[in-house]
C-alpha positions in Angstrom: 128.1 143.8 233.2 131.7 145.0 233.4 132.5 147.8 235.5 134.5 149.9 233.0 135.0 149.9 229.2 138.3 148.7 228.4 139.4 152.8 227.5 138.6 153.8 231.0 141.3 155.9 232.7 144.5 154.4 233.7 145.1 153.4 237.3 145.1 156.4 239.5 143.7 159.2 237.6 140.8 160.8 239.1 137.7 162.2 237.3 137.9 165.5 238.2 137.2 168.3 235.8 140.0 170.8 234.6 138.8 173.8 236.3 139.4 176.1 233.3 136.1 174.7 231.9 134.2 175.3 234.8 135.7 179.0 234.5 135.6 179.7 230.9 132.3 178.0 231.0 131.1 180.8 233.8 132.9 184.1 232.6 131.1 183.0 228.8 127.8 183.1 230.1 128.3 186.2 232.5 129.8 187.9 229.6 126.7 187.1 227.5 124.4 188.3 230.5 126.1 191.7 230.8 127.1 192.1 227.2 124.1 191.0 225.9 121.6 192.9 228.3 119.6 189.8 229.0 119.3 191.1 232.5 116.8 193.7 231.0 113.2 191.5 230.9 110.5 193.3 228.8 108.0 194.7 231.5 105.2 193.1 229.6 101.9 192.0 231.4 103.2 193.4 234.7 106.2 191.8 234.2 105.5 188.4 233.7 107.9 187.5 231.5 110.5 187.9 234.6 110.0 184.1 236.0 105.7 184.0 235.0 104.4 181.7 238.0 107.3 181.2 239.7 108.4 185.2 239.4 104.7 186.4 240.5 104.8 183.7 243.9 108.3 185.3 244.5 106.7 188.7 244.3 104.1 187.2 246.6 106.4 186.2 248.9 109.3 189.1 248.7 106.2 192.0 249.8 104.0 190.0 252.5 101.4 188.0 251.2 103.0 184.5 251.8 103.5 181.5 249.5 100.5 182.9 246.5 99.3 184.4 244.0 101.1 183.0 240.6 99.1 184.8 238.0 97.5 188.5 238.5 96.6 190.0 241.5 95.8 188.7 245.0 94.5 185.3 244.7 95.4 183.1 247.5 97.6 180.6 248.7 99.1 178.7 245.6 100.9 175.1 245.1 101.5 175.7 241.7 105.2 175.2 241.5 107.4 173.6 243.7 109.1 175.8 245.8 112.7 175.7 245.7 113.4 178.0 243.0 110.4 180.7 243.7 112.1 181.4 247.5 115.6 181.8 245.7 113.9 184.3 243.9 112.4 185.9 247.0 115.3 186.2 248.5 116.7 188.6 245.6 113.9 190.4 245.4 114.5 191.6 249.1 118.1 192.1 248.5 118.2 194.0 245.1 114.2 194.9 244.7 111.1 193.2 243.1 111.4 192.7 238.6 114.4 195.3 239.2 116.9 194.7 236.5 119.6 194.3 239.4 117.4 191.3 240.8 117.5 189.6 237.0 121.1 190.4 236.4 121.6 188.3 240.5 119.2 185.6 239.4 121.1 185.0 235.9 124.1 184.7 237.7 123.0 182.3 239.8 121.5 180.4 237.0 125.1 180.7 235.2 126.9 179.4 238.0 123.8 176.4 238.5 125.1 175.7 234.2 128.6 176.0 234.9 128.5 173.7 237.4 127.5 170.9 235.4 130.8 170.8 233.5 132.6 168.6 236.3 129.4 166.1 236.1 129.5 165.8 232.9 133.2 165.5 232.8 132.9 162.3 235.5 130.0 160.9 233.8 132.0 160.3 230.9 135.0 159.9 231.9 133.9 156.7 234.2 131.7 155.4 231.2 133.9 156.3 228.3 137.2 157.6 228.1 139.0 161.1 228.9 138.8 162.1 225.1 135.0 162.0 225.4 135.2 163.8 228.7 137.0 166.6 227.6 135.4 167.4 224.5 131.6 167.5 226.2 132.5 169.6 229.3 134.0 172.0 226.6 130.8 171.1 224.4 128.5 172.5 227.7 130.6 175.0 228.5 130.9 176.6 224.6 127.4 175.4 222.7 125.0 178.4 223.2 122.2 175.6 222.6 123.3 174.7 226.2 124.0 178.0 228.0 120.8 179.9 226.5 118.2 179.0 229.5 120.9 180.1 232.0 121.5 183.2 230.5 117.9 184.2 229.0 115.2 182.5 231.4 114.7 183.3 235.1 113.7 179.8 236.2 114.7 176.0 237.7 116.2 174.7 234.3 119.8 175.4 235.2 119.6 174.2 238.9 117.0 170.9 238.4 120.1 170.4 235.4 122.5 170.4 237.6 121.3 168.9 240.5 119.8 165.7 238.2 123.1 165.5 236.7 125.2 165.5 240.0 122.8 162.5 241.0 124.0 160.9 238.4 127.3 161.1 239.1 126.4 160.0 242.3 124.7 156.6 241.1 127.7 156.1 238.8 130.3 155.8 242.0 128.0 153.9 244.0 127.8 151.2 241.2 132.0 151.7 241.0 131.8 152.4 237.4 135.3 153.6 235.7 136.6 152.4 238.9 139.9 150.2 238.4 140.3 149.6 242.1 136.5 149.8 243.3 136.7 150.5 247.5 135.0 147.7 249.7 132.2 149.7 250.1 131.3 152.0 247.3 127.4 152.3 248.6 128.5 153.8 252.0 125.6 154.8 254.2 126.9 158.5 253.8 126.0 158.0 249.9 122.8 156.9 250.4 122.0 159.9 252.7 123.3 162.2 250.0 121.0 160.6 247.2 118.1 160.5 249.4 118.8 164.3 249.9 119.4 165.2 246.2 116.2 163.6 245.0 114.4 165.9 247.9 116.0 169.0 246.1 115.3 167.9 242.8 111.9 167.5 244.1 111.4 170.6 245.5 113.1 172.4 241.9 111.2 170.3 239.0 108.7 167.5 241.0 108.5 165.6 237.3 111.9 164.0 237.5 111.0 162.0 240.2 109.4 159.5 237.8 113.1 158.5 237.2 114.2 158.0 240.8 112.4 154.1 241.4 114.5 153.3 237.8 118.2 155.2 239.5 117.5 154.1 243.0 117.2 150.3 241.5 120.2 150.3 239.4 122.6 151.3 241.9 120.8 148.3 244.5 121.4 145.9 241.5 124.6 146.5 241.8 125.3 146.4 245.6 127.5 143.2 246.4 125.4 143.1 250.3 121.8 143.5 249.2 119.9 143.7 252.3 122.5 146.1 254.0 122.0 148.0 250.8 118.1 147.7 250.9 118.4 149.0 255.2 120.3 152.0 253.5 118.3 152.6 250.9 115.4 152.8 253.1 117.1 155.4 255.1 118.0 157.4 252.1 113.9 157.2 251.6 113.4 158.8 255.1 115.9 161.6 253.9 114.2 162.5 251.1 110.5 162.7 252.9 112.3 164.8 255.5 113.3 167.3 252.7 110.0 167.7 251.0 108.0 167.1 254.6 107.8 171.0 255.0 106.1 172.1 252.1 103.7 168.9 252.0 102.8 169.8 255.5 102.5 173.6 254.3 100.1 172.4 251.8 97.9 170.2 254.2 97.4 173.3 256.7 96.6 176.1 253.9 94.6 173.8 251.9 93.7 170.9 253.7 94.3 168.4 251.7 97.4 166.1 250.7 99.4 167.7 247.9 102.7 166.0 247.6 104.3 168.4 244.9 102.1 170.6 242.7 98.3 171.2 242.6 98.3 172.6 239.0 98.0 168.9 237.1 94.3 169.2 236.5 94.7 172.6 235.0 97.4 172.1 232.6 96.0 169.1 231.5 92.8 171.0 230.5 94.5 173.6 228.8 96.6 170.8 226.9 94.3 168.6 226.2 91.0 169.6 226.9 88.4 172.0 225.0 90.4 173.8 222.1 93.3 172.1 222.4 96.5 171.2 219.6 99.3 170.1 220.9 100.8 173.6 221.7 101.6 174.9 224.7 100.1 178.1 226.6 101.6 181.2 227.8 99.7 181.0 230.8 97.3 178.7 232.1 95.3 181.4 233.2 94.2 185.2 231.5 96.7 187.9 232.8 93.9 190.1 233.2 92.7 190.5 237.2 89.0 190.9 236.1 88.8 188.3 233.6 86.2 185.8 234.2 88.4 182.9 235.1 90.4 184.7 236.8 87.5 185.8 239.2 86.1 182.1 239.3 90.0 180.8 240.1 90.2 183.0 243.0 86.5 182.5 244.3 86.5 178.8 244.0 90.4 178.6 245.7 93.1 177.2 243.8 92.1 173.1 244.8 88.3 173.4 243.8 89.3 175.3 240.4 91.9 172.7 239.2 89.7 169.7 240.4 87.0 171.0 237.7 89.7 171.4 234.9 90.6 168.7 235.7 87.5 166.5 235.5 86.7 168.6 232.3 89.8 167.7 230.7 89.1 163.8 231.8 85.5 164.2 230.4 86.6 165.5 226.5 89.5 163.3 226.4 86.8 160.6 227.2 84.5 161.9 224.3 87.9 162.6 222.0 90.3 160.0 222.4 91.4 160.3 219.0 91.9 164.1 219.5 93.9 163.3 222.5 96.3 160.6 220.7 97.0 163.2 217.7 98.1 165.8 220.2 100.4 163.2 222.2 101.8 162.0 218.9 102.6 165.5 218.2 103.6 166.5 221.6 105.9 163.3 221.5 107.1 165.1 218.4 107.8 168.8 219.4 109.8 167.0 222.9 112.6 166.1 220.8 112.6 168.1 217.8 111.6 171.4 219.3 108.2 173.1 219.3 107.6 175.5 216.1 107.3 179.1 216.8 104.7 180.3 214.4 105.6 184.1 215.3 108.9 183.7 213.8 109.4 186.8 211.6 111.9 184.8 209.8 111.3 181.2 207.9 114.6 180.4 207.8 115.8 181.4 211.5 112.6 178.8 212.9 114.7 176.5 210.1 117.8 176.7 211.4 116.7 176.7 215.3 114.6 173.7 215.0 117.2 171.8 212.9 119.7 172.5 215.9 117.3 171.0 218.5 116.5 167.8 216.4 120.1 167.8 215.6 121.0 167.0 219.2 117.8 164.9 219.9 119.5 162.4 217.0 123.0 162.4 217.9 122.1 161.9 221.9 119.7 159.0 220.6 122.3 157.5 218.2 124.8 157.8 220.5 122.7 156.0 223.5 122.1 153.5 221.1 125.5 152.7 220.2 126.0 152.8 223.9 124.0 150.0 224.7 125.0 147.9 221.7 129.1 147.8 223.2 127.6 147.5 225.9 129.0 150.9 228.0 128.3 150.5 232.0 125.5 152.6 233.0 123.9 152.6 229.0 121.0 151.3 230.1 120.8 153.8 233.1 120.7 156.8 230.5 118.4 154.7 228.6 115.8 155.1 231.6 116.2 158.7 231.7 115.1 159.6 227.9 112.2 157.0 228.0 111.0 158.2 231.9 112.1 161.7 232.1 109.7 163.3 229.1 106.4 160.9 230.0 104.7 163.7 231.7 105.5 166.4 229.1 104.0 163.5 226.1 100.4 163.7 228.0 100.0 167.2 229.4 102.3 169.5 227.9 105.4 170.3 226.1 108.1 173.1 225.7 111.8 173.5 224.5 112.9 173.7 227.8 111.8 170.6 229.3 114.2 168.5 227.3 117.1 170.4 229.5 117.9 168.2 231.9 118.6 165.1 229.6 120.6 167.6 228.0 124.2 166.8 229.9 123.1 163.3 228.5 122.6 164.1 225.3 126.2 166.5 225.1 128.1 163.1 226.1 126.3 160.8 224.0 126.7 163.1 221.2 130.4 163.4 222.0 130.6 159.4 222.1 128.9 159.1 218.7 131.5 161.0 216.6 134.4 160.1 218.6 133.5 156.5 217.6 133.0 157.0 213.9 136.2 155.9 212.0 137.0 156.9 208.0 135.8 154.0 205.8 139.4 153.1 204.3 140.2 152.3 208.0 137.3 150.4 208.6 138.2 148.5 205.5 141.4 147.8 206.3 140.3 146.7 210.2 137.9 143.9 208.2 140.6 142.5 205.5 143.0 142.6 208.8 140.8 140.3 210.5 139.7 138.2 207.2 143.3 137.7 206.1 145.1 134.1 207.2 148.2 134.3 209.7 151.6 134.6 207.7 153.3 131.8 207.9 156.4 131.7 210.2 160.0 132.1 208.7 162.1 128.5 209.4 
């Protein structure tokens, strides 16, 4: 495989970002925060609208009661989410107060500047696979599409910073393999990289634990690539002790509250009741569990403890799929469906506004896939990469559950490939002309 299209950049030029992006890009979504009073979450359901699981754990954490309780009142110790995002949280509640419209306004920021960030990644990314056109016209593409700015500025969870640090690890693969580089340095897989990717994939772990599906595919390309194979396996293997150091905290947290070994998230048996066991379409929940502290489940969640209760969803969920297995094909069909063309909102007061938003989501979905395609037919360094990240990335969602905003991290994908489709269309007459160019015999020489 070569190691840059012919239209990389010249000798020299580097693949930083213009910095206005990265500003305009942050003052635009700031602006829409303040302007647009997302800051001020409806206080519906005590609330739960501002950050649902991951909101209520920070609440939790923010007032005493430890790493718990992600649904309604005092249920225990959780491992529901990962805990990256949730102590962010808890740190602004104790600065600017608990579901305090100060607190959302701090965490949207933070969220804006996570989005904003990703314009220099996206920027390298295709400016080492592609060319500077394609560069420049996606970082302002992130920076300008509300499409790609809405979950910093509306939703008070990881989206923005698993985005952004999944895309910066991908900028990290790309100069390890030397992509786009037209003088490549003697040792682009430097032990210092390898520490850094090792360290990356612990955050990302900690953020959104279903990316890591994707790291065996990543951490393979860039060893493909390595010109000393066995001093690249001897740092790869210390890049693997990096990353268990980062997530060794909260999997030892885990084993003294509960007792048993929960790498990332004890909620899998749950969600995949709720998706796909008794009752269920396709569609996903608000909430896995009632709102309501003196609901029945609720009461059976906290007396059972968190493990015990999602070990019997669980083994429910296994026991209808067993007894439905064509059930449970139709809903992954469909859930493989709503991933990439959005999932319908049936509340919609208005036919045409559902219309219009789903066509926008599709719209990308087929533009990034068209584009990855023509990517991997010329042949673009790294196609094949991206190619692992829109079939590995959405697994989990096709099998237990699906929203909008899980699609967001192949999203800086998607705005490049897009990008690359259209800048690679040419008007027919040209394309005409290219082909009776190449069809035509030589002219003959003049004596």
């Amino acid at each position: 495989m070569p190691t840059a299209p012919a239209n990389a950049l010249d000798a020299g030029e580097d693949f930083c970002a213009p910095r206005l992006i990265f500003w305009i890009a942050l003052v635009l979504r700031i602006l829409v925060i303040t302007v647009g009073h997302t800051y001020r979450i409806r206080p519906l359901q005590d609330h739960f609208q501002f950050g649902w699981e991951m909101g209520r754990v920070a609440r939790a954490l923010s007032t005493g009661y430890g790493y718990a309780d992600p649904f309604v009142g005092h249920t225990g110790p959780t491992a529901w989410v990962p805990p990256l995002y949730p102590l962010l949280m808890a740190t602004v509640f104790k600065i600017a107060g608990v579901y305090t419209a100060a607190s959302a306004w701090i965490l949207l920021a933070i969220n804006s500047v996570f989005s904003a960030a990703i314009v220099p990644a996206i920027y390298e990314i295709a400016a080492r696979c592609y060319n500077r056109k394609v560069a420049i016209w996606s970082a302002w593409l992130w920076a300008l599409y509300p499409a790609f700015l809405q979950y910093a500025v509306h939703w008070v969870w990881e989206m923005s910073l698993t985005t952004m640090l999944f895309s910066f690890t991908l900028v990290l693969a790309l100069r390890m393999r030397g992509i786009g580089e037209t003088d490549p340095s003697s040792d682009p897989q430097s032990a210092s990289r390898w520490l850094l990717f090792g360290f990356l994939w612990g955050l990302i772990a900690l953020s959104n634990s279903s990316l890591l599906l994707f790291l065996p595919a990543c951490g393979l390309w860039i060893l493909f690539g390595a010109s000393r194979k066995s001093i690249a396996v001897a740092r790869a293997a210390l890049a693997s002790l990096v990353f268990l150091a980062v997530i060794a905290p909260w999997i030892y947290r885990n084993w003294t509250v509960f007792h048993v070994f929960i790498p990332m998230r004890s909620n899998l048996g749950a969600e995949f009741c709720v998706g796909s066991g008794p009752g269920s379409n396709g569609f996903p929940v608000v909430a896995t569990l009632p709102l309501v502290e003196r609901d029945p489940k609720i009461m059976r969640y906290k007396a059972l403890g968190e493990i015990a209760w999602v070990h019997k969803q669980g083994a429910k969920a296994k026991a209808y799929i067993a007894a439905h297995k064509a059930h449970f094909a139709r809903i992954t069909l469909k859930r493989i469906y709503f991933f990439w063309v959005s999932v319908p909102h049936p509340d919609e007061r208005s036919p045409w506004a559902e219309f219009l938003r789903e066509l926008n989501y599709c719209f990308l979905s087929i533009t990034g896939c068209l584009g990855l395609l023509l990517s991997l037919r010329n042949r673009i360094p790294a196609a094949w990469l991206f190619a692992w990240a829109f079939v590995l990335l959405p697994l989990t969602y096709y099998f237990v559950t699906v929203n909008a905003r899980f699609r967001h991290p192949l999203e800086p994908l998607i705005a490049i490939l897009t990008v690359y489709l259209f800048q690679s269309a040419r008007p027919r007459r040209q394309v005409v002309t290219s082909r009776i160019t190449s069809h035509s015999p030589p002219s003959p020489r003049l004596a």
